[in-house]
C-alpha positions as CSV (number, residue, x, y, z in Angstrom):
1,X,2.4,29.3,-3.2
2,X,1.7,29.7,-6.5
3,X,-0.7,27.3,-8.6
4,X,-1.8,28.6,-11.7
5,X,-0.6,26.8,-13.9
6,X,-2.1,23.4,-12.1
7,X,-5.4,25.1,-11.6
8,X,-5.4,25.7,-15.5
9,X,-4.6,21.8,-16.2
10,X,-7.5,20.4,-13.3
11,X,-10.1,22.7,-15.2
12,X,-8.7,20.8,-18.3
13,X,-8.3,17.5,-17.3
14,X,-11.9,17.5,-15.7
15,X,-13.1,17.6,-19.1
16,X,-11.9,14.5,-20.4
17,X,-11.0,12.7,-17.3
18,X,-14.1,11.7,-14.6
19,X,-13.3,14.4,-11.5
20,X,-10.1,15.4,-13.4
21,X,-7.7,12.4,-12.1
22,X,-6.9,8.8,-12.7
23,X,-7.3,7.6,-9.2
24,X,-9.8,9.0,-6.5
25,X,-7.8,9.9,-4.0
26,X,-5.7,12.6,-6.3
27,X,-8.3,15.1,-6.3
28,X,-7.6,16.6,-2.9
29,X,-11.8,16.4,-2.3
30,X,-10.7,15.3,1.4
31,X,-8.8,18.1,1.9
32,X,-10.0,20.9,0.1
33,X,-8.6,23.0,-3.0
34,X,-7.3,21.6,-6.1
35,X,-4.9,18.9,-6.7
36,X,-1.1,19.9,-7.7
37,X,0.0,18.6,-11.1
38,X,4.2,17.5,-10.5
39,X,6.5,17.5,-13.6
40,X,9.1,15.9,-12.3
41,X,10.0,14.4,-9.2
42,X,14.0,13.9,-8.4
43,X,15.1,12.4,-4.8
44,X,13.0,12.9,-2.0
45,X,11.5,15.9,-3.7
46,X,8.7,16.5,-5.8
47,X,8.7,19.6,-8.8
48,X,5.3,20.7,-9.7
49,X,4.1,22.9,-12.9
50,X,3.9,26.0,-11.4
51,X,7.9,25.7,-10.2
52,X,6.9,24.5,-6.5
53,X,9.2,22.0,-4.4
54,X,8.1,19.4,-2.1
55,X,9.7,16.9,0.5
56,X,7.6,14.5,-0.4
57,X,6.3,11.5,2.2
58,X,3.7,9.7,-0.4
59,X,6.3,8.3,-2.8
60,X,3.6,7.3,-4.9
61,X,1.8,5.6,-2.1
62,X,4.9,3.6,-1.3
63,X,6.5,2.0,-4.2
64,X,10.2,4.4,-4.3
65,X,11.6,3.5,-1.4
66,X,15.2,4.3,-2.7
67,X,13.8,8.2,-4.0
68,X,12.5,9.2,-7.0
69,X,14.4,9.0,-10.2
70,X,17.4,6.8,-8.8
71,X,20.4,6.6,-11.5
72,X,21.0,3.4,-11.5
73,X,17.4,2.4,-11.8
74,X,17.1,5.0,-14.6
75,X,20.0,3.7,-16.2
76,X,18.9,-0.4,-16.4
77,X,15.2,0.7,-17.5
78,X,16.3,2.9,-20.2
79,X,19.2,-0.3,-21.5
80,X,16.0,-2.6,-20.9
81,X,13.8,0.1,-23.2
82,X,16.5,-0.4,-26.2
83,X,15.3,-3.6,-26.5
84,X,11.9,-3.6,-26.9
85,X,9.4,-2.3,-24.1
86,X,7.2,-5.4,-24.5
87,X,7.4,-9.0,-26.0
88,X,4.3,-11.4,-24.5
89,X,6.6,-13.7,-24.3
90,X,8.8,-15.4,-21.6
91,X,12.7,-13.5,-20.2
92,X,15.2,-14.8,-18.2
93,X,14.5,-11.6,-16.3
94,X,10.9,-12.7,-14.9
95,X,12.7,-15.9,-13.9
96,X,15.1,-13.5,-11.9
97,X,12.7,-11.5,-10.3
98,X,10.4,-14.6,-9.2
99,X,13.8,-16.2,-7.8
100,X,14.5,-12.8,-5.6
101,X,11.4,-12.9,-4.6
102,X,11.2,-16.2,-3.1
103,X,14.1,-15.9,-1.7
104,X,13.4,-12.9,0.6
105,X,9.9,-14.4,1.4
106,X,10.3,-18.1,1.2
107,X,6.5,-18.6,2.0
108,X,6.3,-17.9,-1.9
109,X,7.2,-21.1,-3.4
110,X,6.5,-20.2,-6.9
111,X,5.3,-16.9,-8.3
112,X,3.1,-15.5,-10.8
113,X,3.5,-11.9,-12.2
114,X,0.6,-9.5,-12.9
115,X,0.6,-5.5,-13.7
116,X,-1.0,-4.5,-10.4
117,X,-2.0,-5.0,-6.9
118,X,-5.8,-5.5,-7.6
119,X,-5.1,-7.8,-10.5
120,X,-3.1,-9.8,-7.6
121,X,-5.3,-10.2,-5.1
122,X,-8.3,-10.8,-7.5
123,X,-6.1,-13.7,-8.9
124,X,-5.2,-15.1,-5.2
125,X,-8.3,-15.1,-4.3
126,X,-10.0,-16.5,-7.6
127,X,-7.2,-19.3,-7.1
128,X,-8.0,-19.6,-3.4
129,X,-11.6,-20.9,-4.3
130,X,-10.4,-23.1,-6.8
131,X,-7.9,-24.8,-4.9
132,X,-10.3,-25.1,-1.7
133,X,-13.8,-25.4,-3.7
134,X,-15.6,-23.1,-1.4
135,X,-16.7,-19.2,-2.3
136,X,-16.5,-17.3,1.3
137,X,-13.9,-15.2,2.0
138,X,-13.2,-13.4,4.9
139,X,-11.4,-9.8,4.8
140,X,-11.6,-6.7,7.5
141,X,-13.1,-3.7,7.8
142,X,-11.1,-0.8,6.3
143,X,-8.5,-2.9,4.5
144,X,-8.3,-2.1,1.0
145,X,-7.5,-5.2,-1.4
146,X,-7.9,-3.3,-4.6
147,X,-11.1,-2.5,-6.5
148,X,-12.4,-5.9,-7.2
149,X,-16.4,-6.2,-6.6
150,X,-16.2,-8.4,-3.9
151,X,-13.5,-6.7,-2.3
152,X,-15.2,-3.0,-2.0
153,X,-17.4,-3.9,1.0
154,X,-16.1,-1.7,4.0
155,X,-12.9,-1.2,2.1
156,X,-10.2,1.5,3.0
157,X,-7.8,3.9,0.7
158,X,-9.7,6.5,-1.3
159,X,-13.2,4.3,-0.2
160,X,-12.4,5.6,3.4
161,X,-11.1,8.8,1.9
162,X,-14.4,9.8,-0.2
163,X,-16.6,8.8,2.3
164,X,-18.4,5.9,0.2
165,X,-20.1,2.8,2.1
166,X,-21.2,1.0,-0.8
167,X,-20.1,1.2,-4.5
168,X,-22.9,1.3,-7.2
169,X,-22.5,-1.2,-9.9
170,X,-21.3,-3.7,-7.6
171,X,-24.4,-6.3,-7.8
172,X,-25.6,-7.7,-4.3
173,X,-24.5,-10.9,-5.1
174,X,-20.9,-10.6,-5.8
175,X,-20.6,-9.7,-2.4
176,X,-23.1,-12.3,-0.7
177,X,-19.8,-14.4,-0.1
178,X,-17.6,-11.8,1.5
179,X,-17.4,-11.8,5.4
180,X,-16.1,-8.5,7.0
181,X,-14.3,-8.7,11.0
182,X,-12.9,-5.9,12.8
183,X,-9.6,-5.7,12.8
184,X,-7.3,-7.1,15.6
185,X,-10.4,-8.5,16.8
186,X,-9.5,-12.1,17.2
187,X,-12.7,-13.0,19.3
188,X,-14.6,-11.8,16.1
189,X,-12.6,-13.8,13.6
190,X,-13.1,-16.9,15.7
191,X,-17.0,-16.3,16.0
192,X,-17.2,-15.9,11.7
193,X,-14.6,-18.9,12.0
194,X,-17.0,-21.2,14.0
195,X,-20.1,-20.2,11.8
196,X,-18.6,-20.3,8.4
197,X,-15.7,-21.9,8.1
198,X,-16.3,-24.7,6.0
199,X,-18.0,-22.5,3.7
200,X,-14.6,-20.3,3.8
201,X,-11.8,-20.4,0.9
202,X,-9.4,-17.6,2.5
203,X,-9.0,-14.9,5.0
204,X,-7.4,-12.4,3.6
205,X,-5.8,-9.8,5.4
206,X,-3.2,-6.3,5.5
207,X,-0.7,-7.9,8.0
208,X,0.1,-3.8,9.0
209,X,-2.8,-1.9,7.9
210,X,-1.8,0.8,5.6
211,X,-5.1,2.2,3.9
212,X,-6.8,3.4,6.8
213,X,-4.1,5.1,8.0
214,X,-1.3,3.2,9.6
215,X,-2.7,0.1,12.3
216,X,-0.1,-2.3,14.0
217,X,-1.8,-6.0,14.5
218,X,-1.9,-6.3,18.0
219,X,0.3,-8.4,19.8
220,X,-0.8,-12.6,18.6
221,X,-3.3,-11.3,16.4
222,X,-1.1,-12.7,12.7
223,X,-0.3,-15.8,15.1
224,X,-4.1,-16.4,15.8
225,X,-5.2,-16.1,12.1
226,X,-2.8,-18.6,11.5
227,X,-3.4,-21.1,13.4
228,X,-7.5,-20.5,12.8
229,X,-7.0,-21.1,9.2
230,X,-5.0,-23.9,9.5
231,X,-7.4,-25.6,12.1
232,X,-10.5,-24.8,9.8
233,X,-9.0,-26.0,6.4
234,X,-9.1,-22.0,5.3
235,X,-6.1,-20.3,3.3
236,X,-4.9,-17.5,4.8
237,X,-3.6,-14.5,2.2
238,X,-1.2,-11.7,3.2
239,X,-1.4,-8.4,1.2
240,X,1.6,-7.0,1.3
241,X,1.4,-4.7,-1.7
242,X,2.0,-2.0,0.7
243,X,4.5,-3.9,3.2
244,X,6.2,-6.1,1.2
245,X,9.7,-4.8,0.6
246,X,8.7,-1.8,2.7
247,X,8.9,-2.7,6.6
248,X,12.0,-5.3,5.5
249,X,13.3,-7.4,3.2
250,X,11.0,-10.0,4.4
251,X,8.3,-8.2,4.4
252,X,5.6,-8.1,7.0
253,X,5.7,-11.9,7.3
254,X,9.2,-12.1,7.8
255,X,9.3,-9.2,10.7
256,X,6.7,-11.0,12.5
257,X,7.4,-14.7,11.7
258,X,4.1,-15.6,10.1
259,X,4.2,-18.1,6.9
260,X,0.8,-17.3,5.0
261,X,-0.1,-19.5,1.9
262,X,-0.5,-16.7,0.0
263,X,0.9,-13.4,-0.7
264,X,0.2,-10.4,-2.5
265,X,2.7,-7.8,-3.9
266,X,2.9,-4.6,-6.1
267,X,4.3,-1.2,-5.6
268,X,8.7,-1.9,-4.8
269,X,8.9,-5.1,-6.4
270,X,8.2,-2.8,-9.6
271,X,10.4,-0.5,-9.3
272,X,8.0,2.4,-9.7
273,X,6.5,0.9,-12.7
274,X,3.2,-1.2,-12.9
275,X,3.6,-4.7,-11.5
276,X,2.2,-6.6,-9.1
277,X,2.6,-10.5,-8.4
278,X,0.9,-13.6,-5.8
279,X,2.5,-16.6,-4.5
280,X,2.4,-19.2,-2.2
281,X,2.8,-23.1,-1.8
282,X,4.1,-24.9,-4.9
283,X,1.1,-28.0,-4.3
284,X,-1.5,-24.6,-4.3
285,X,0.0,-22.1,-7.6
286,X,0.4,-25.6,-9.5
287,X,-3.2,-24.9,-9.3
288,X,-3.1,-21.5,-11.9
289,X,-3.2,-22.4,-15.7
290,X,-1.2,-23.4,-17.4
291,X,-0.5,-26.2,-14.9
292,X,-3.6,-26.6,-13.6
293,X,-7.6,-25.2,-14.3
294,X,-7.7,-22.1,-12.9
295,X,-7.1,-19.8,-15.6
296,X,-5.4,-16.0,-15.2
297,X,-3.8,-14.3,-17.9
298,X,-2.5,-11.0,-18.6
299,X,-0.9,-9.3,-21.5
300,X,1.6,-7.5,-19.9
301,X,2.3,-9.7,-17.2
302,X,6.1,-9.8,-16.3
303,X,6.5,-6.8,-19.1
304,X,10.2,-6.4,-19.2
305,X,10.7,-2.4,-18.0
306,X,8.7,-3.5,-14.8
307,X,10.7,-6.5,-13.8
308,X,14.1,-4.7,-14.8
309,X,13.1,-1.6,-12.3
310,X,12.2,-4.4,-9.8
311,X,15.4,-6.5,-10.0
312,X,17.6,-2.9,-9.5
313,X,15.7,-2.2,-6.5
314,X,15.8,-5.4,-4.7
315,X,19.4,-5.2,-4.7
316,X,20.0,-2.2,-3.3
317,X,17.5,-3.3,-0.6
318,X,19.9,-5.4,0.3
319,X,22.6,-2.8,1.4
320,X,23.8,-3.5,5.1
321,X,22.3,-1.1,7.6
322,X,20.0,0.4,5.2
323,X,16.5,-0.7,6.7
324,X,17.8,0.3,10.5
325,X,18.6,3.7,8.8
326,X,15.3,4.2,7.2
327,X,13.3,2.7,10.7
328,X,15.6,5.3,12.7
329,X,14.2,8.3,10.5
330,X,10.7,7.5,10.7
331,X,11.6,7.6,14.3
332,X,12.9,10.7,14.4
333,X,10.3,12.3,11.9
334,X,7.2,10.9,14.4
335,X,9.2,12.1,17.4
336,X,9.6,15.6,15.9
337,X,6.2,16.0,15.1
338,X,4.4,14.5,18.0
339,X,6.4,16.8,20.0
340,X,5.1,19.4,18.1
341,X,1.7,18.7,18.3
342,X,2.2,18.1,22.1
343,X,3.3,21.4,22.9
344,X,0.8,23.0,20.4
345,X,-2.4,21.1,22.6
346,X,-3.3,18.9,19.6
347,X,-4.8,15.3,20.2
348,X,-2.7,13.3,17.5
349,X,-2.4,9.6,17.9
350,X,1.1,8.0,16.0
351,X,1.8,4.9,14.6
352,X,4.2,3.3,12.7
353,X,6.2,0.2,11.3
354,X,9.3,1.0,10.0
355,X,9.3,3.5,7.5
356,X,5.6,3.5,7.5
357,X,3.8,6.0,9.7
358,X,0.6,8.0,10.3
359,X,-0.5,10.8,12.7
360,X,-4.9,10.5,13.5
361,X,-6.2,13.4,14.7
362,X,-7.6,11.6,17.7
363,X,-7.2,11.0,21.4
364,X,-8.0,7.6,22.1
365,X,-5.5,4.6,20.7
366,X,-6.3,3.4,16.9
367,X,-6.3,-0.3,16.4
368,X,-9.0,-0.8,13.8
369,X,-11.6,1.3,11.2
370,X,-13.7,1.9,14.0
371,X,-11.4,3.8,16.1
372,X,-9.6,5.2,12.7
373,X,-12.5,7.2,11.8
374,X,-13.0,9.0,15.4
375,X,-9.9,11.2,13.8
376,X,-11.1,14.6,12.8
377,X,-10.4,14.4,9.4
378,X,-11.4,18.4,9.3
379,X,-8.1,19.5,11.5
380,X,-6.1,16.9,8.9
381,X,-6.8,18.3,6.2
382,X,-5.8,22.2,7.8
383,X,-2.9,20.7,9.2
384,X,-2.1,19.2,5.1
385,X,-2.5,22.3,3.7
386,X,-0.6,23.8,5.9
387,X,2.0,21.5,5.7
388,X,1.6,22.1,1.9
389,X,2.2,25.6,2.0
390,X,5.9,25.0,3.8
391,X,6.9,22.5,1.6
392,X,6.1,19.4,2.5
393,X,4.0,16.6,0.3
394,X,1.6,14.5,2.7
395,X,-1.2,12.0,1.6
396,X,-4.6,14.0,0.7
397,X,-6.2,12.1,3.2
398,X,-6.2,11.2,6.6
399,X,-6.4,7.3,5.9
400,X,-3.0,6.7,4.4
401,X,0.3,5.9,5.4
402,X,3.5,8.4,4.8
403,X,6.4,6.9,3.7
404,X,10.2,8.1,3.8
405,X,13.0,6.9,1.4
406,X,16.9,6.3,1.7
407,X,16.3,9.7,-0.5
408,X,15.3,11.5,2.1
409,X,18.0,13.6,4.6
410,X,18.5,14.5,8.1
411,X,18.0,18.3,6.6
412,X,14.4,16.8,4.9
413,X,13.2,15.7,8.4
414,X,14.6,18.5,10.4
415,X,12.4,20.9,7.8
416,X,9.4,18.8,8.0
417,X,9.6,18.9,11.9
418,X,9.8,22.8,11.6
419,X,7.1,23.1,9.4
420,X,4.6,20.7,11.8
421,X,5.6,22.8,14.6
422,X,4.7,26.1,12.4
423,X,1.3,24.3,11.5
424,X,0.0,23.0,14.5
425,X,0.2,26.5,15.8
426,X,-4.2,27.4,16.2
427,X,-5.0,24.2,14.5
């Protein structure tokens, strides 16, 4: 496979950019050699600049579920562009989005848009104390809310990736407040619970794990954090900037019948283009200025190319059939290549919700951070080069999810399965 050309622009771009990308986890550190730089990306396939094609299974870390470059998506953002690209001011559109929104996850009474997943969560949480008056919140170890300073402490994504326990220029105190419980560890919660829970404003939590690897909550674990929370006076916050849109319509909390107060979103509900938004109870977001004290703000909030990608996309989510399609191709992708690492003598443990999956390169069962780092991140990142070299686009990292799209074809998983069985061979 030829890269010279994105060998040449790394060299480059590490000049002016800190390690040569935008976002940690692009710089292939956990895997070894240099990162690829894409051109263009149509379908299920990705085009770098050296002329190489890959079926690619990050999407962007989740957000294009329907492919890249969809034409009827293209089509509304370029109509919405003609108009203006950005006004600071209020569109019938953000009102449309918000209304779709809530009406696929009812829990989320009233909305407010922001430009990205972090920006969300920070706001739900920084309403969250507001509205309860108390500082503690509880979160879990190797769930990734974003890079917020309070939220970095035993954090997933390209924290997990990079190998960093603590982040420097985070002060002590900004994290004094933040509580960390194993995940799908109920008995833990309850224990933190008992001991702090009238100091706590809000457990927040990834109700399907997704940045340390893929990890299912256990059977009653949601169910328990509900009813906790709602025993101890505590908010309880879904992030579902990963799930929401993803594993349903109705997100995480709709597949598993949970109704949190708040909720986090990014990634689909944008289309592919910044966005990200929190929600909950009316009586609690009457709580964010201008209606009530607690003040957020954003410049580009609801900006109009975001919310028109978003609107498209919802829409088509709505297709008959088309989330049992996507949730019977996962299946068959995980089959395939469990097979193949069967058969080959490789220890890979598989999970997955939906059209959300993940192969550790471990024996035992993975349920939480703990067990998610037993994987021997070492054989991943063999078996991702590999992988690369047929083809085929996985994370750079052992701790994140692969995603498929309605883009993708029985021809795309039949090759991937090919090219698993090909690289597990003396991995």
């Amino acid at each position: 496979m030829k890269t010279t050309k994105s060998k040449q622009l790394f060299a480059e771009a590490q000049k002016y950019i800190p390690g040569g990308v935008n976002s940690p986890v692009r710089a292939f550190r956990s895997v070894g050699g240099q990162p690829l730089f894409i051109k263009r990306a149509k379908g299920s396939h990705l085009y770098d600049v050296d002329g190489n094609s890959f079926i690619d299974y990050v999407l962007s870390w989740g957000p294009m579920i329907l492919g890249h470059a969809p034409a009827p998506i293209i089509a509304a953002i370029t109509r919405a562009a003609a108009n203006g690209t950005s006004y600071g001011a209020p569109t019938e559109l953000e009102v449309t989005l918000a209304k779709m929104i809530g009406q696929a996850l009812p829990s989320m009474e009233q909305i407010r848009l922001v430009s990205s997943g972090t920006e969300a969560v920070m706001s739900a949480i920084r309403l969250a104390r507001g509205y309860t008056k108390r500082d503690g919140i509880l979160k879990f170890e190797g769930c990734y809310h974003g890079h917020s300073d309070y939220l970095l402490a035993k954090a997933g994504s390209g924290l997990a990736t990079l190998g960093i326990p603590d982040c420097p220029g985070v002060p002590a105190d900004f994290t004094r407040h933040t509580l960390t419980a194993s995940y799908n560890d109920i008995e833990g919660v309850q224990r933190l619970i008992k001991a702090h829970g009238h100091k706590l404003a809000c457990v927040i939590v990834e109700p399907v794990a997704g940045n340390m690897g893929v990890v299912p909550p256990g059977d009653g674990f949601l169910q328990a954090l509900r009813e906790l929370t709602r025993a101890h006076g505590v908010l309880l916050i879904f992030d579902e900037v990963i799930t929401g849109f993803r594993i349903g319509y109705g997100g995480a909390q709709g597949l598993y019948g949970i109704r949190p107060d708040l909720t986090c979103l990014g990634k689909i509900i944008g289309g592919g283009l910044p966005v990200g938004a929190y929600g909950g109870r009316q009586e609690i977001m009457q709580w964010i200025a201008p209606a009530g004290p607690v003040y957020q703000a954003g410049t580009l909030s609801g900006n109009p190319l975001a919310v028109t990608a978003g609107i498209e996309t919802l829409k088509r989510l709505k297709a008959p059939g088309l989330y049992k399609k996507l949730d019977r191709q996962a299946a068959e992708l995980a089959e395939g290549i469990g097979e193949a690492a069967k058969k080959a003598g490789v220890a890979l443990t598989q999970t997955r919700v939906g059209s959300m999956l993940c192969g550790f390169f471990t024996k035992g069962p993975v349920v939480d951070w703990a067990s998610a780092k037993q994987s021997d991140t070492q054989r991943y990142a063999k078996f991702f080069n590999r992988m690369l070299e047929r083809g085929c686009y996985f994370a750079p990292s052992q701790f994140e999810a692969a995603f498929l799209s309605t883009a993708h074809t029985p021809a795309d998983v039949e090759k991937t399965i090919l090219a698993a069985r090909a690289a597990f061979k003396n991995l």
